[in-house]
N, CA, C and O atoms as a DFTB+ gen file, in Angstrom:
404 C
 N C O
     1  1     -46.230    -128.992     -55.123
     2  2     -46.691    -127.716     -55.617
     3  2     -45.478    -126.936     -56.130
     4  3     -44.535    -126.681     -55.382
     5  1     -45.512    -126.537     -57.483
     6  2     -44.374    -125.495     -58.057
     7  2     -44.266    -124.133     -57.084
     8  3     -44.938    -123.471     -56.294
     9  1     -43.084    -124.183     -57.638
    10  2     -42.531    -122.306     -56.402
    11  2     -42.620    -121.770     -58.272
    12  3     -42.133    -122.076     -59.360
    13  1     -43.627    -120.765     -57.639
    14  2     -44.185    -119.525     -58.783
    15  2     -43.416    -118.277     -59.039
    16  3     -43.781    -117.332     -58.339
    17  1     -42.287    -118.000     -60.001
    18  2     -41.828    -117.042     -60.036
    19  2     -42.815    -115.969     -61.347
    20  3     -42.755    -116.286     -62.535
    21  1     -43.392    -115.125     -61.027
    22  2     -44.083    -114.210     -62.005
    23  2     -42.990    -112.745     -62.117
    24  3     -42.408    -112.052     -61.283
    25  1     -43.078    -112.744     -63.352
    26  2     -42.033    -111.397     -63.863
    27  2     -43.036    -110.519     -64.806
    28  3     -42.595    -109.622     -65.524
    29  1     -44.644    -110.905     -64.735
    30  2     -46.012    -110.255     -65.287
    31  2     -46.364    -109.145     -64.398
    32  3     -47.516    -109.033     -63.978
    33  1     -45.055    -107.978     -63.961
    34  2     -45.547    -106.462     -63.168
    35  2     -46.790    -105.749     -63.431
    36  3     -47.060    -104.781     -62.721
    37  1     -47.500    -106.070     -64.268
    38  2     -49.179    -105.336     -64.581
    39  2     -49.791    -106.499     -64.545
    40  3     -50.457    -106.709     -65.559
    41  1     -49.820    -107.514     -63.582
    42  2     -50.917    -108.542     -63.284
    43  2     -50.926    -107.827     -61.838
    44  3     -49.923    -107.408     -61.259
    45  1     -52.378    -107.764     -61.327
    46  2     -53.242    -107.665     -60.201
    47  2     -52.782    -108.435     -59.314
    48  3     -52.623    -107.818     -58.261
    49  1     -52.514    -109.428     -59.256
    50  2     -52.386    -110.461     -58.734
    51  2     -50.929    -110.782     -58.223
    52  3     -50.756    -111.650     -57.368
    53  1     -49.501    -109.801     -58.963
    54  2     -48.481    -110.182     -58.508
    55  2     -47.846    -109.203     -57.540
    56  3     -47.833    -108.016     -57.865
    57  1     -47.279    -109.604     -56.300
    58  2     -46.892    -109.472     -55.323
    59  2     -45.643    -109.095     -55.328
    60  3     -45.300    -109.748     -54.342
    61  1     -44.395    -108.393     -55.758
    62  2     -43.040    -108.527     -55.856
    63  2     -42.336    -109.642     -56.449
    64  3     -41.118    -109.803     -56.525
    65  1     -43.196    -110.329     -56.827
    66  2     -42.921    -111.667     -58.400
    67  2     -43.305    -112.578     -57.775
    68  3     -42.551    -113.551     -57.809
    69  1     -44.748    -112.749     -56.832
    70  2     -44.705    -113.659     -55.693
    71  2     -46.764    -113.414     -56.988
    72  3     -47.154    -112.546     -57.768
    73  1     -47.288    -114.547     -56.538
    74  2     -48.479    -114.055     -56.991
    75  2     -49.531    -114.302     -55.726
    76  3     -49.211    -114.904     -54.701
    77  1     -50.521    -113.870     -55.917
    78  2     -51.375    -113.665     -54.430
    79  2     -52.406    -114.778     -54.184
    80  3     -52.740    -115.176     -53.068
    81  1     -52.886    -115.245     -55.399
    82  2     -53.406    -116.602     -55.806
    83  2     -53.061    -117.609     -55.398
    84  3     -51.858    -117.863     -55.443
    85  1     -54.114    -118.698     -54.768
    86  2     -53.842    -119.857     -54.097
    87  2     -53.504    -120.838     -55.854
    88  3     -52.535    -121.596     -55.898
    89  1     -54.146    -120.714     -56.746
    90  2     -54.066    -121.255     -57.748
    91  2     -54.011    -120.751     -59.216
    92  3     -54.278    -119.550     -59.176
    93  1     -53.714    -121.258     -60.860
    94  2     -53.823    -120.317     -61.421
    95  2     -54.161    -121.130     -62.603
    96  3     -53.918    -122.314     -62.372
    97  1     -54.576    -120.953     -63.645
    98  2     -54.491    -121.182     -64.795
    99  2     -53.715    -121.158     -65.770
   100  3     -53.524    -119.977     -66.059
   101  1     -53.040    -121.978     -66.583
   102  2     -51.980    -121.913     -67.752
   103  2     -52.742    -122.507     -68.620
   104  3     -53.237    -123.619     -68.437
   105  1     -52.938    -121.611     -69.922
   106  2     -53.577    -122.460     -71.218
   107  2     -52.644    -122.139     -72.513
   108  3     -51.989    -121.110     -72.679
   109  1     -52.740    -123.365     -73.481
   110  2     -52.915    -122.814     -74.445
   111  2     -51.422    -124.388     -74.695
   112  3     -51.568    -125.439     -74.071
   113  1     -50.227    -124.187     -75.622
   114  2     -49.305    -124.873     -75.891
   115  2     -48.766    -125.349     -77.112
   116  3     -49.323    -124.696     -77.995
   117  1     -47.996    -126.123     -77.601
   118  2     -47.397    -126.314     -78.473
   119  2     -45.773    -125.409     -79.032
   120  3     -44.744    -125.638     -79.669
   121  1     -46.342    -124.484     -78.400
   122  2     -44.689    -123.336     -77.844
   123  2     -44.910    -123.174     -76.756
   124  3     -45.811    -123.687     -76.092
   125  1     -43.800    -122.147     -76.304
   126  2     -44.199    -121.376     -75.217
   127  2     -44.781    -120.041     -75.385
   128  3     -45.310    -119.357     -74.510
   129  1     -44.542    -119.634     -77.181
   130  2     -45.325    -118.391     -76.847
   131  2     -46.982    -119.081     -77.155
   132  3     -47.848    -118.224     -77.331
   133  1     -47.202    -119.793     -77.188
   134  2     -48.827    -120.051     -77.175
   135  2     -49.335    -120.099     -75.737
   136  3     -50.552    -120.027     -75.564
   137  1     -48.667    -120.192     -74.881
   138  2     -49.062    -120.468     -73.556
   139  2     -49.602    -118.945     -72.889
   140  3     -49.093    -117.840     -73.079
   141  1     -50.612    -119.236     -72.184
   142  2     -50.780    -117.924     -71.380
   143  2     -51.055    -118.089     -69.547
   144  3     -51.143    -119.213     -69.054
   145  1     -51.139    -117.145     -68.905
   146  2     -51.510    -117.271     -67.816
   147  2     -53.424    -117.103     -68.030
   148  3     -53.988    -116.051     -68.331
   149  1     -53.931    -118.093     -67.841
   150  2     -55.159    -117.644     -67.851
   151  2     -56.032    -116.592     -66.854
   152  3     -57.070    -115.969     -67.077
   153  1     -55.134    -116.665     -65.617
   154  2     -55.682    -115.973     -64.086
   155  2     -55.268    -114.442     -64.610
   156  3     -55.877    -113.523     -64.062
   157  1     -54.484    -114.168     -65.416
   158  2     -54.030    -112.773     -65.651
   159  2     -55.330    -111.810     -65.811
   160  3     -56.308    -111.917     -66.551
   161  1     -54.825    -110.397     -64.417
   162  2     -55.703    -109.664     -64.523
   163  2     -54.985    -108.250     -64.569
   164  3     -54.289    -107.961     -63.596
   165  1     -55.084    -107.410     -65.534
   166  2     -54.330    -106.084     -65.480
   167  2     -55.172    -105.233     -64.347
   168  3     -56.384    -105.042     -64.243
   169  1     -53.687    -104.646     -63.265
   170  2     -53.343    -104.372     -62.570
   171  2     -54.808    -102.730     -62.947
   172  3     -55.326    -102.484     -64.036
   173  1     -55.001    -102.111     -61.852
   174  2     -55.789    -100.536     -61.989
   175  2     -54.630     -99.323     -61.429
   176  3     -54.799     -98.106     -61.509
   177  1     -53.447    -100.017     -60.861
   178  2     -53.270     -99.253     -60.140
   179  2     -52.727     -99.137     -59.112
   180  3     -51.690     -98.677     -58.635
   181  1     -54.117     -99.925     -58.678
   182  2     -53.314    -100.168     -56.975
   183  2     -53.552    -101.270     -56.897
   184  3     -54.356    -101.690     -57.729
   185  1     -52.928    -102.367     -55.781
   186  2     -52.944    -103.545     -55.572
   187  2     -54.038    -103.933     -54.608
   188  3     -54.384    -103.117     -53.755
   189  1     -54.551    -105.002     -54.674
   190  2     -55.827    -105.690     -54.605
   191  2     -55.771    -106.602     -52.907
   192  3     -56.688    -107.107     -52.259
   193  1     -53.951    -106.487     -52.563
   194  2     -53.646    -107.029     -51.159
   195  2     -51.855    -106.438     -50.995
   196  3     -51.053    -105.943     -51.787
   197  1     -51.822    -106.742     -49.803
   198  2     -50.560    -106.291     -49.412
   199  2     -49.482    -107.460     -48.758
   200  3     -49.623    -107.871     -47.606
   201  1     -48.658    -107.815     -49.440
   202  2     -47.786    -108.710     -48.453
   203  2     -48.769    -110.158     -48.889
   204  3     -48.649    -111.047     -48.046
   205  1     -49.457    -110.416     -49.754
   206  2     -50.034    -111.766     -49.732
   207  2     -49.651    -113.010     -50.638
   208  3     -50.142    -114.135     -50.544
   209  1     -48.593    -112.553     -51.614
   210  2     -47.985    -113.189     -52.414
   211  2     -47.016    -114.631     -51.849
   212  3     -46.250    -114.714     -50.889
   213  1     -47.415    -115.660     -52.869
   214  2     -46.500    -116.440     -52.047
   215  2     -45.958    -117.253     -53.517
   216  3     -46.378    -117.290     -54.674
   217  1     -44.816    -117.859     -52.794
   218  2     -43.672    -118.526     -54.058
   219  2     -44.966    -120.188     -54.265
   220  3     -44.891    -120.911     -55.258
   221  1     -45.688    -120.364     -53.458
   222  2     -45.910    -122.056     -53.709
   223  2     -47.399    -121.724     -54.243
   224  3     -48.219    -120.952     -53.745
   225  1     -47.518    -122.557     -55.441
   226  2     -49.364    -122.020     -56.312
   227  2     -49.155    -123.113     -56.730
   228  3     -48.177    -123.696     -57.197
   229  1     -50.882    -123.521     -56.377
   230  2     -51.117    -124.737     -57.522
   231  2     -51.202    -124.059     -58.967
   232  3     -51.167    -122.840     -59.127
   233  1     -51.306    -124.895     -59.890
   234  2     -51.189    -124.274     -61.288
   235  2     -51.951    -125.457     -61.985
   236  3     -51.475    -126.591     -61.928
   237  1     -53.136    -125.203     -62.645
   238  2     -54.118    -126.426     -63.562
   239  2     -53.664    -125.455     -64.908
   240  3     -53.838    -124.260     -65.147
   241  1     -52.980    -126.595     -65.687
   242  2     -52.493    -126.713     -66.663
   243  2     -53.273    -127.279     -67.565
   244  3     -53.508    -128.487     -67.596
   245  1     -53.842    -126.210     -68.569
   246  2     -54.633    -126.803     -69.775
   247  2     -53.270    -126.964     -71.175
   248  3     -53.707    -127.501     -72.193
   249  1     -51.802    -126.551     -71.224
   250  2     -50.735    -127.315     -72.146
   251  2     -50.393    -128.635     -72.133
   252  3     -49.250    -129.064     -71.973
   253  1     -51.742    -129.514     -72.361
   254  2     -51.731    -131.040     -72.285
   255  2     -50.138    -131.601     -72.728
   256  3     -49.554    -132.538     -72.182
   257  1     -49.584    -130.709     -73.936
   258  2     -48.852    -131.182     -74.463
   259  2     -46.622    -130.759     -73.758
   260  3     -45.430    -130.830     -74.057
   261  1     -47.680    -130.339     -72.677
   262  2     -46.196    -130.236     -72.207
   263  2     -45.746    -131.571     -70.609
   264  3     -46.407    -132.148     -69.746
   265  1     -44.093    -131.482     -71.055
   266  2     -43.874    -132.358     -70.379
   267  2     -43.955    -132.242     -68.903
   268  3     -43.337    -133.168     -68.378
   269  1     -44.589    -131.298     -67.906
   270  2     -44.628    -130.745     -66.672
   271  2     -46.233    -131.334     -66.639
   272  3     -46.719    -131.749     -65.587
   273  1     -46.578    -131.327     -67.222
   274  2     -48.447    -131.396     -67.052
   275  2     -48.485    -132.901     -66.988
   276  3     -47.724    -133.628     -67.626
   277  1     -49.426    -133.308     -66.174
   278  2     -49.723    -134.673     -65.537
   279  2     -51.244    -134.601     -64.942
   280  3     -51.522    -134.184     -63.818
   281  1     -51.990    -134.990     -65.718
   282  2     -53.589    -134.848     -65.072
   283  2     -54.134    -133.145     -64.973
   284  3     -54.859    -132.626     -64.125
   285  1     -53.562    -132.619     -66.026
   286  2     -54.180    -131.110     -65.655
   287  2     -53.330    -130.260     -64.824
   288  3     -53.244    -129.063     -65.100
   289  1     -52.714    -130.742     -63.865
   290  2     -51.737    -130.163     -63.113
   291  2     -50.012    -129.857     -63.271
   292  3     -49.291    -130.614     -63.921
   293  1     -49.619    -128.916     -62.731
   294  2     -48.186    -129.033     -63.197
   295  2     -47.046    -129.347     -62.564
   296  3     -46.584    -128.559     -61.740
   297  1     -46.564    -130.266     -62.782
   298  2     -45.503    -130.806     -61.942
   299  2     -43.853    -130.622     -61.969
   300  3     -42.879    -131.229     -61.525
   301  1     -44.161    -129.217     -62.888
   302  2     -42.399    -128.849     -62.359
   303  2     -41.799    -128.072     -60.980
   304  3     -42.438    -127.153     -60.469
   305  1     -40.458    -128.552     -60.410
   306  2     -40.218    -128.011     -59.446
   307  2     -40.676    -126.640     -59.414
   308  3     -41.541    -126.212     -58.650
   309  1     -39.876    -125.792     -60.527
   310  2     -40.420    -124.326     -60.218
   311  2     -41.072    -123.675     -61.489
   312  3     -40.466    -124.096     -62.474
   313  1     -42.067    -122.816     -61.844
   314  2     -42.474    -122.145     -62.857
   315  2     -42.223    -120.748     -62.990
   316  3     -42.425    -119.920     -62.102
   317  1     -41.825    -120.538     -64.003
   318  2     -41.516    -118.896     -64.833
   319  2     -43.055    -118.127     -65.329
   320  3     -43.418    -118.612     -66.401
   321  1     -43.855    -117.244     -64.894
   322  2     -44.780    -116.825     -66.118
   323  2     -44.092    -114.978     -65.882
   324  3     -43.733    -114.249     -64.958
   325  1     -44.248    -114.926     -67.518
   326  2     -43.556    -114.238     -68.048
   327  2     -44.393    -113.333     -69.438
   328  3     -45.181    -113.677     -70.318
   329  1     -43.792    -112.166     -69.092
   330  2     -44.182    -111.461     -70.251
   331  2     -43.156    -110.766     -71.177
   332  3     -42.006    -110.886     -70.753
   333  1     -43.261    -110.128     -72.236
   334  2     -42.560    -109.240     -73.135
   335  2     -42.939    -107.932     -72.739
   336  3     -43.196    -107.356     -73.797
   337  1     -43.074    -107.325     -72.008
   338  2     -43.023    -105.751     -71.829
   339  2     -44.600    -105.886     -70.800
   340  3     -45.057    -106.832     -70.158
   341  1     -45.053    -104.609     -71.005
   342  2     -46.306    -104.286     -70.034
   343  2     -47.453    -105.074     -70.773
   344  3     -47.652    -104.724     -71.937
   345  1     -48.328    -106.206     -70.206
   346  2     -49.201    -107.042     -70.324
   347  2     -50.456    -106.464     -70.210
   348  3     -50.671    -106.129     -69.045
   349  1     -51.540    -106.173     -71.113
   350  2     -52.495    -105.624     -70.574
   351  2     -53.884    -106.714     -70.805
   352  3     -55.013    -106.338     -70.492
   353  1     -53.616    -108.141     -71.410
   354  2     -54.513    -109.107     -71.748
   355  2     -54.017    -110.346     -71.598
   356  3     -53.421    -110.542     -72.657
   357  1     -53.882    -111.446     -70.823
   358  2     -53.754    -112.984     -70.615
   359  2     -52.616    -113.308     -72.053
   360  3     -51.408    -113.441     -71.856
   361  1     -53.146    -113.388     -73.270
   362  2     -52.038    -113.601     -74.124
   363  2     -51.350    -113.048     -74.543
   364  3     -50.851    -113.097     -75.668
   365  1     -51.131    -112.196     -73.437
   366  2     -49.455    -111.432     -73.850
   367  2     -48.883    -111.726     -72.531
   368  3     -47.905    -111.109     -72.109
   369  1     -49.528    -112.743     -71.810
   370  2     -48.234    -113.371     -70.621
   371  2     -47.533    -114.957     -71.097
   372  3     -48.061    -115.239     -72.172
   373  1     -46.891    -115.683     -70.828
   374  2     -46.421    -116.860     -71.509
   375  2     -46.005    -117.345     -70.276
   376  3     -45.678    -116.568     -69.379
   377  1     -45.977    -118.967     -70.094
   378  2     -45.266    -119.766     -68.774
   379  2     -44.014    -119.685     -69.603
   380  3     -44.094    -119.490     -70.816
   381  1     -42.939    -119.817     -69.033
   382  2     -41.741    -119.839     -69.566
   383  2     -40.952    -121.536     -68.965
   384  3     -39.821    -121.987     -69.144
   385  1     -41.849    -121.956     -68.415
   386  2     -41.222    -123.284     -68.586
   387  2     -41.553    -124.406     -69.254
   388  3     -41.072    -125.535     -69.159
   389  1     -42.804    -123.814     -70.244
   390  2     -43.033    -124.957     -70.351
   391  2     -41.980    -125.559     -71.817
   392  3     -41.363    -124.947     -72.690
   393  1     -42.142    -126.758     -71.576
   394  2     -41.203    -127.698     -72.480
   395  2     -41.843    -128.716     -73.040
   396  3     -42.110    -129.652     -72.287
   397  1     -42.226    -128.811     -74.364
   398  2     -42.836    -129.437     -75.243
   399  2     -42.509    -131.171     -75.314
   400  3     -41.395    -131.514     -75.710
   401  1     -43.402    -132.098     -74.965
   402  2     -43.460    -133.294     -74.334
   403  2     -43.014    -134.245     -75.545
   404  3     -42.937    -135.462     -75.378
């Protein structure tokens, strides 16, 4: 299982860059800016749990075309998802590891 670093501060879901999710979605590929977090949910406000974030997430990988993905799943040691400024919709987050196969 990848150790999940998220730097997406207006996802619901992230914990101090830890995400709260047992699992997540990555779609999309051929770059990395085509990639998105599919689980991305903008934040209301307030957070949805406290302290529940953790570094280890499964991750089902729909970037067939990257070299981490193996059966849908992703098999790099660690993953980056990442945004360009405040995220308020799934494709404006990007995995940042992925690497074109």
């Amino acid at each position: 299982m990848p150790s999940l670093l998220c730097t997406v501060s207006s996802c619901r879901y992230n914990d101090e860059k830890l995400c709260s999710l047992n699992t997540i979605d990555v779609s999309g590929g051929a770059t990395k800016e085509n990639t998105c977090c599919s689980s991305f949910s903008e934040a209301s406000g307030s957070s949805n749990c406290t302290g529940c974030g953790t570094s280890e997430t499964s991750i089902y990988c729909q970037a067939h075309d990257c070299t981490h993905n193996g059966n849908s799943t992703c098999h790099a040691d660690s993953v980056d998802v990442c945004s360009d400024g405040h995220a308020c919709e799934c494709k404006e987050t990007a995995c940042n590891t992925y690497a074109q196969a």
